[in-house]
C-alpha positions in Angstrom: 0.0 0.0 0.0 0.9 3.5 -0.5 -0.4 6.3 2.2 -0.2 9.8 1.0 -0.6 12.9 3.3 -0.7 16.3 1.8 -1.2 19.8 3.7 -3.8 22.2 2.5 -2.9 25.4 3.9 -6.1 27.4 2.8 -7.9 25.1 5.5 -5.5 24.1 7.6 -6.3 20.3 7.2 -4.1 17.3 6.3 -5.6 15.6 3.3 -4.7 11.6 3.4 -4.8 9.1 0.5 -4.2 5.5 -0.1 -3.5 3.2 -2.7 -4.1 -0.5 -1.8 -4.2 -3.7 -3.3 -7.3 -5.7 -1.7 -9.8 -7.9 -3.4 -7.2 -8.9 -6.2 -7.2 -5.1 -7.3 -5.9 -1.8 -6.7 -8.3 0.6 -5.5 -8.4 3.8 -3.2 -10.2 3.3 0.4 -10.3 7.1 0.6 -12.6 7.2 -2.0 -15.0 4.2 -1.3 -12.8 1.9 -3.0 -13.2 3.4 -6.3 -10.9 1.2 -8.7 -7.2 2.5 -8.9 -5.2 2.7 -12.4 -2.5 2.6 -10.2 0.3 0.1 -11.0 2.7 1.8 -13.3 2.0 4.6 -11.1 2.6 2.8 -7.7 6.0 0.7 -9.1 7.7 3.8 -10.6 6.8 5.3 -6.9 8.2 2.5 -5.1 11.0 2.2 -6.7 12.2 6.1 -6.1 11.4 5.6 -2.4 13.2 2.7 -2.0 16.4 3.6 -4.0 16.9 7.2 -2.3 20.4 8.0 -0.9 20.9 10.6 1.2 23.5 12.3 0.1 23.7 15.3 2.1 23.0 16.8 5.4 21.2 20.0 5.0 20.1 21.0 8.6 19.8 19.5 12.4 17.7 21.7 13.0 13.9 21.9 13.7 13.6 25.4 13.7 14.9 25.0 9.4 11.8 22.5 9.1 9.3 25.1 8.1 11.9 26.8 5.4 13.1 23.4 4.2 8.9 22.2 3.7 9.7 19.0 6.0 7.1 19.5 8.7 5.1 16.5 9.1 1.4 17.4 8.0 0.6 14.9 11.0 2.2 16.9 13.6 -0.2 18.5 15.7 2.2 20.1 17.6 3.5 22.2 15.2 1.7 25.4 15.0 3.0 26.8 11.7 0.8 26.2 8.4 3.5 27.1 6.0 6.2 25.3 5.5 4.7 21.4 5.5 5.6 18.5 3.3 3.9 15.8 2.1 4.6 12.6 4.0 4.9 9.9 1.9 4.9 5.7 3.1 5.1 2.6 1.5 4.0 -0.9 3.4 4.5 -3.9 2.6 1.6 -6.9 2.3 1.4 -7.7 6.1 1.2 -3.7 6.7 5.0 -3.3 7.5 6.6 0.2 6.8 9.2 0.1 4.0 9.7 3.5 3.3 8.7 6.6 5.1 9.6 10.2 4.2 8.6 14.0 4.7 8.9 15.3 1.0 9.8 18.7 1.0 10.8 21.9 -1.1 12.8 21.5 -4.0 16.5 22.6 -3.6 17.4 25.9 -5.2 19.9 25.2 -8.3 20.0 21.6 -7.8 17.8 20.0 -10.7 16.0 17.0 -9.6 17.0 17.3 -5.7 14.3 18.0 -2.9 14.5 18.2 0.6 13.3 15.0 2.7 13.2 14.2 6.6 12.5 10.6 8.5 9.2 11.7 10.4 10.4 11.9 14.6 13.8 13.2 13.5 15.4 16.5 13.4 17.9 16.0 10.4 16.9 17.2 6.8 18.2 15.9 4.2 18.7 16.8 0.1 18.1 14.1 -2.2 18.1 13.4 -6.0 14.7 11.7 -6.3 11.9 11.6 -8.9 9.1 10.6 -6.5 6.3 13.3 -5.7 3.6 11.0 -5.6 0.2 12.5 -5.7 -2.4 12.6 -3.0 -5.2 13.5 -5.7 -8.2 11.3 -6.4 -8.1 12.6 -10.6 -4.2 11.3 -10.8 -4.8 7.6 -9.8 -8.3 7.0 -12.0 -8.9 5.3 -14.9 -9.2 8.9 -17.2 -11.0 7.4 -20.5 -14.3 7.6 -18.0 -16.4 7.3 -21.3 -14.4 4.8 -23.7 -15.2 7.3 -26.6 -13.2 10.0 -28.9 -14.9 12.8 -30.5 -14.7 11.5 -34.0 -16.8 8.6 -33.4 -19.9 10.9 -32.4 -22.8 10.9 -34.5 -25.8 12.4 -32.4 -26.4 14.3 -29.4 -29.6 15.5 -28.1 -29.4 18.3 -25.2 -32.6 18.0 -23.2 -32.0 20.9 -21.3 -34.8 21.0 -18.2 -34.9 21.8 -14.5 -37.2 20.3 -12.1 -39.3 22.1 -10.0 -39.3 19.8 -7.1 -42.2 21.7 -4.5 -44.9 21.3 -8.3 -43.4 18.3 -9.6 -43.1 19.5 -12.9 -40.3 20.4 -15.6 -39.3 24.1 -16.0 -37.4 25.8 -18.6 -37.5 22.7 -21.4 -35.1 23.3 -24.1 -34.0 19.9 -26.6 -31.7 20.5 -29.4 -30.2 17.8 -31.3 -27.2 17.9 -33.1 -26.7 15.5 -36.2 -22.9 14.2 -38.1 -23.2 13.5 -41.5 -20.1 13.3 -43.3 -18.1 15.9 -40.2 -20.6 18.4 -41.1 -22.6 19.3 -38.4 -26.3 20.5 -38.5 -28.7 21.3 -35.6 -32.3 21.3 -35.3 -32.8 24.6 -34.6 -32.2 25.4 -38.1 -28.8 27.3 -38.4 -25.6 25.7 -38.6 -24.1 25.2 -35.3 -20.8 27.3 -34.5 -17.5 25.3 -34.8 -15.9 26.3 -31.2 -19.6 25.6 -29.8 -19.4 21.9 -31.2 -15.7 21.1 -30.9 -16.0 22.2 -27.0 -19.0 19.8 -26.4 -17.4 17.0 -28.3 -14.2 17.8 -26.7 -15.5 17.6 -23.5 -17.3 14.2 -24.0 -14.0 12.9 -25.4 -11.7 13.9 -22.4 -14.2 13.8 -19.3 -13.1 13.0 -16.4 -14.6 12.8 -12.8 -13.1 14.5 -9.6 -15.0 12.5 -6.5 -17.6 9.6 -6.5 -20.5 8.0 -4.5 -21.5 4.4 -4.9 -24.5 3.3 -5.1 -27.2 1.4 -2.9 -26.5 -2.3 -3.6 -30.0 -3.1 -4.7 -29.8 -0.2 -7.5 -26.7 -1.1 -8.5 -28.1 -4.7 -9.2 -30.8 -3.8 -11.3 -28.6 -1.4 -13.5 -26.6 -4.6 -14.2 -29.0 -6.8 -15.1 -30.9 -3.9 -17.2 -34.3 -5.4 -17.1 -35.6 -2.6 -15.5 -35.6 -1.0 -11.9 -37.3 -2.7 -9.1 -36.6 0.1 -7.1 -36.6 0.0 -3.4 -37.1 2.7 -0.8 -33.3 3.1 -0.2 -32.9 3.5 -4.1 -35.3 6.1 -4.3 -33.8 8.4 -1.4 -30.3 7.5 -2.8 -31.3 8.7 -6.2 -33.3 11.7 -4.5 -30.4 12.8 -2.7 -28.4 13.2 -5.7 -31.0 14.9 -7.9 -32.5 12.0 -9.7 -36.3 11.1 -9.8 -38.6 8.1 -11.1 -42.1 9.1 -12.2 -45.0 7.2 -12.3 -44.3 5.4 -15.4 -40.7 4.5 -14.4 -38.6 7.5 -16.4 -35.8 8.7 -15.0 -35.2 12.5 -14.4 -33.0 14.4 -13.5 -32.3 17.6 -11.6 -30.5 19.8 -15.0 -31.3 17.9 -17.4 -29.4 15.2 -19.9 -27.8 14.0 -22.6 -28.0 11.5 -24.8 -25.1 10.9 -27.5 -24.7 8.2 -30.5 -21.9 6.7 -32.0 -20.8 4.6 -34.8 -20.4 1.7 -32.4 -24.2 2.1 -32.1 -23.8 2.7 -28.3 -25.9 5.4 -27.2 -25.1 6.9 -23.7 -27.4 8.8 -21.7 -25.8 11.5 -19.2 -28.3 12.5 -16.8 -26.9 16.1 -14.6 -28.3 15.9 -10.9 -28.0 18.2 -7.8 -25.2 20.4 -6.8 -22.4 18.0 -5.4 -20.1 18.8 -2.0 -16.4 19.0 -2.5 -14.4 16.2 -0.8 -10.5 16.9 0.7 -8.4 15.7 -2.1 -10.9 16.2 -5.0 -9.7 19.8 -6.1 -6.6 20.0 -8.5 -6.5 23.5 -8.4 -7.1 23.7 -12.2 -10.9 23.3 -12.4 -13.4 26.1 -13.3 -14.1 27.5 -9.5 -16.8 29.7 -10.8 -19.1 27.1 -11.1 -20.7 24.2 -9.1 -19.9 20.6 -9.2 -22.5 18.4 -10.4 -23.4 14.4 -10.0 -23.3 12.7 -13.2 -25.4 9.2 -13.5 -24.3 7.5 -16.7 -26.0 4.4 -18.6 -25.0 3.0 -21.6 -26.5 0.7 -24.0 -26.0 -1.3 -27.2 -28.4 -0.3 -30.1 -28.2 -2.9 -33.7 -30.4 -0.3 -35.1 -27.8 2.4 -34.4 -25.2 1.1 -35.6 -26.8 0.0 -38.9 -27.3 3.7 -39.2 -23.9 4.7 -39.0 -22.0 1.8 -40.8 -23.7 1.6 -44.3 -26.8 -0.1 -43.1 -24.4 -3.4 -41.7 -24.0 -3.3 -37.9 -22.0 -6.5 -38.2 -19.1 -4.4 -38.4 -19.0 -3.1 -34.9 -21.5 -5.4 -33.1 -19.4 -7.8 -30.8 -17.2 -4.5 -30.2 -20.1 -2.2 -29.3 -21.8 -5.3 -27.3 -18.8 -5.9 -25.6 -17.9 -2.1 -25.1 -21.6 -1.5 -23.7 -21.1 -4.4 -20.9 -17.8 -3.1 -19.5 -19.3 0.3 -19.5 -22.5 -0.7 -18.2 -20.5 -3.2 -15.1 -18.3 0.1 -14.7 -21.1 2.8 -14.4 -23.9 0.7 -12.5 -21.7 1.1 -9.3 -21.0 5.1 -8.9 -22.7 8.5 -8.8 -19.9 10.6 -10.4 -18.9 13.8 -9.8 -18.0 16.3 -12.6 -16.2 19.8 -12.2 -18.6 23.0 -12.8 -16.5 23.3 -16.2 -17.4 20.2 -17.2 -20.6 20.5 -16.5 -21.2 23.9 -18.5 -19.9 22.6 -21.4 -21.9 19.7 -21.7 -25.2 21.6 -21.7 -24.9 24.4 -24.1 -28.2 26.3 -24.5 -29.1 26.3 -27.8 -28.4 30.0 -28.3 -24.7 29.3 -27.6 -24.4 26.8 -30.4 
C-alpha cells in the first residue's frame, strides 16, 4: 500500500490518500474503493522511495523545518501552516513500513533534488529523487471515463430542463439535437451550429473526467446490471433523490438539470443524466478546475443499439456489433456502481443552450 498525506494550507487540514491492493485489485479506500489505475503509477513510486540515498546533510535543525517544507502534516504540535511536506509511506503486504519520508521543497539550483526528513527526527536531508507521488483522487483514475473520442460521435440530443421539485413538474424545457453527416454538423434549430460551440462539447465528451464519487445502494446497482428494469426500493429512491434524480410514475428517470443523450458509430448510445449540486471532498480539487461554477453528479447508462449502428455503418451493424456489445457491458458493469462527480467546467460545457451553439 501507499499512504499519501498532503497539507492544505487554505484550510488548515491534512488531506490523506491510499493506494491499496485488496480484493485482487488496486483501488483507493479514501474514495470508497473506487478502482485505482494505479500500477505503473505505484511501481515507478516504489521504486524512487526505495532507492533514495541521502546524500547530504542539510540541517539538524527543527527550527529550518518550516523553510526546508519538511514539517510533518501529521504533527499536531507544530503550529505553523507554512512550510509542511507531504509525507509519503510505503508498506509492505502484512502492513510493515518500508519507506517513510517528509517530501519537502525542491533545492534551489539543484535539478532533480528536494529536501526529505524521517518523520520523529530533526535532520533534513537533500536528495536526487523523482518521487512526488500525488495525493489527488483525478491522478490515480482510470481517465478514459467514457471509452469514446470525438470523432466517433454521431448524435447528441441536449434535453436541457430543470425540475421544479415543490410542483413536480419540468421548467425551462429546451432539446436541441445535433446531427454528423459526413463531419458536417447540423442542428435542429435550423442554423448551422458554431465550430468552437461543437468542438467544446465533443471535446469535453472525449476527455471527461470525474473529480470524486459515491456508490450506489446495492440493490440499485443490481438492477442497472442486469438492465431489465428497476425494481426500485425505498433506499434507491432516497439515494437517487439525494443526488438529484427522480422516477415518475411510469418509471422515467429524471433528472435535476437535465441530460444528454449521445450516439456513436459503435451504435452505443449513452445517456448523461446532470443531478444536484455536489459537496467537494479533501483531495478532489486539482486547483485547475473552473471555481466559478458548481460541481455536479453525473449518472451515466450505456447501451447497445443494432439499429444504431446500422445507421452509421452503411446499413451493416455486423461491423462493430461484438465491439459495441462488448464495449456496452464493460461500460454498463463500470457505471452501474457510482454517482460521479464532474467539475462546474465540465458541466457547463456539456449543456450548451441552444443559443450558444
Amino acid at each position: 500500500a501507499l499512504e499519501v498525506v498532503a497539507y492544505d494550507e487554505t484550510t488548515a487540514t491534512a488531506r490523506p490518500f491510499k493506494v491499496e491492493f485488496q480484493n485482487r485489485r488496486w483501488s483507493l479506500p479514501s474514495h470508497f474503493n473506487y478502482p485505482a489505475d494505479a500500477q505503473n503509477r505505484l511501481a515507478k513510486t516504489a521504486a524512487a522511495l526505495m532507492d533514495l540515498k541521502k546524500e547530504s546533510i542539510r540541517s539538524d535543525s527543527a527550527s529550518d523545518h518550516a523553510a526546508l517544507g519538511v514539517i510533518d502534516p501529521l504533527d499536531q504540535k507544530a503550529t505553523s501552516l507554512a512550510g509542511r511536506g507531504k509525507r509519503v509511506t510505503l508498506r509492505d503486504e502484512k502492513g510493515g513500513v518500508l519507506a517513510d519520508f517528509v517530501l519537502g521543497k525542491a533545492v534551489d539550483g539543484k535539478a532533480g533534488y528536494r529536501y526529505i526528513r524521517v518523520p520523529g527526527q530533526k535532520r533534513t536531508y537533500a536528495v536526487k529523487t523523482e518521487a512526488d507521488p500525488s495525493a489527488n483522487f483525478e491522478d490515480w483514475i482510470e481517465t478514459d471515463l467514457l471509452k469514446l473520442s470525438a470523432e466517433e460521435i454521431r448524435k447528441i440530443a441536449i434535453n436541457n430542463y430543470s425540475i421544479n421539485e415543490q410542483l413536480g413538474q419540468l421548467e425551462n424545457v429546451e432539446r436541441t439535437v445535433l446531427i454528423r453527416q459526413k463531419d458536417k454538423w447540423t442542428a435542429s434549430t435550423g442554423r448551422a451550429p458554431r465550430k468552437p460551440a461543437i468542438d467544446a462539447l465533443t471535446g469535453a465528451l472525449d476527455t471527461l473526467r470525474i473529480v470524486n464519487v459515491q456508490p450506489k445502494p446495492p440493490a440499485l446497482t443490481k438492477d442497472l446490471r442486469a438492465q431489465e428494469g428497476l425494481m426500485l426500493s425505498m433506499e434507491s429512491l432516497m439515494s437517487l433523490r439525494q443526488k438529484g434524480f427522480f422516477v415518475t410514475q411510469t418509471g422515467q428517470l429524471l433528472s435535476n438539470e437535465g441530460e444528454l443523450i449521445v450516439e456513436t458509430d459503435k451504435g452505443l448510445v449513452y445517456t448523461l443524466r446532470f443531478g444536484e449540486v455536489a459537496p467537494g471532498a479533501p483531495g478532489a480539487t486539482t486547483g485547475t478546475e473552473d471555481k466559478t461554477t458548481e460541481r455536479r453528479y453525473l449518472f451515466i447508462t450505456v447501451s447497445y443499439h443494432d439499429d444504431r449502428a446500422a445507421a452509421y455503418n452503411d446499413g451493416d451493424p455486423s461491423k462493430v456489433r461484438v465491439t459495441g456489445n462488448r464495449l456496452a457491458r464493460e461500460l454498463t458493469n463500470r457505471f452501474a456502481d457510482w454517482y460521479y462527480v464532474i467539475s462546474g467546467a465540465d458541466f457547463t460545457n456539456l449543456r450548451p443552450r441552444a443559443k450558444d451553439l
